[in-house]
C-alpha positions in Angstrom: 0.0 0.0 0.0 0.7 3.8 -0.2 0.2 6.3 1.9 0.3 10.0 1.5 -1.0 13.2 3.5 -3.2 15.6 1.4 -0.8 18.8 3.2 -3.7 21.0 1.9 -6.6 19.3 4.7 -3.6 18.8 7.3 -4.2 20.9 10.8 -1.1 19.2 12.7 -3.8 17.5 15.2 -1.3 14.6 15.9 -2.9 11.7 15.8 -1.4 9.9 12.9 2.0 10.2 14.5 0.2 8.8 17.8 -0.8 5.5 15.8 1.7 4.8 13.8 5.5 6.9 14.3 6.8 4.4 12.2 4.9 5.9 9.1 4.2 9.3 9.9 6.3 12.3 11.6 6.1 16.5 11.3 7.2 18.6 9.4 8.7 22.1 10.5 5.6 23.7 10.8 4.1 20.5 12.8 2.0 19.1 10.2 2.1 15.3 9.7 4.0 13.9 6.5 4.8 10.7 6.2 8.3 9.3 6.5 10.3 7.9 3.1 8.3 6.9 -0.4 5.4 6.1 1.8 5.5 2.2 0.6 3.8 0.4 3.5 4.3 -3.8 3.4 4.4 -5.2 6.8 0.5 -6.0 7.7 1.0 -4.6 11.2 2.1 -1.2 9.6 -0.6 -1.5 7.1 -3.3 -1.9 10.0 -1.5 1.5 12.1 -2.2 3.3 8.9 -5.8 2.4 8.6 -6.5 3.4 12.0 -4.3 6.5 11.5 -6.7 7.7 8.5 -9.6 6.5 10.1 -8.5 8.5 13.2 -7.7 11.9 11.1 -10.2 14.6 11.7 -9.3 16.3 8.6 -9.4 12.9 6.6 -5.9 14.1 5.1 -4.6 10.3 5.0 -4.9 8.8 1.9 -4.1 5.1 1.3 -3.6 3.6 -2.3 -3.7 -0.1 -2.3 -4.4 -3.0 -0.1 
């Protein structure tokens, strides 16, 4: 799977990084972005990024794939 953050619907509410630091981080102005190409394999990573865009308030997670 793929996962990006639409920067546009971002607010820096945190909770992505909460769920799942091993995909997501901040940027300088503290909005999430996700760490590397955004390639997600393991199954437990692809399940924290799931709950992560379920869990975004601004629904700025996007996930390609399965």
């Amino acid at each position: 799977m793929k996962v990006t953050i639409d920067a546009a619907r971002c607010q820096g509410q945190g909770r992505c990084f909460g769920i799942a630091p091993e995909i997501f981080d901040f940027d300088d102005l503290g909005n999430g972005v996700v760490i590397g190409d955004g390639i997600v394999d393991d199954e437990e990573l692809k399940a924290k990024a799931r709950l992560a865009q379920a869990n975004c308030p601004e629904h700025a997670i996007n996930i390609e794939g399965n």
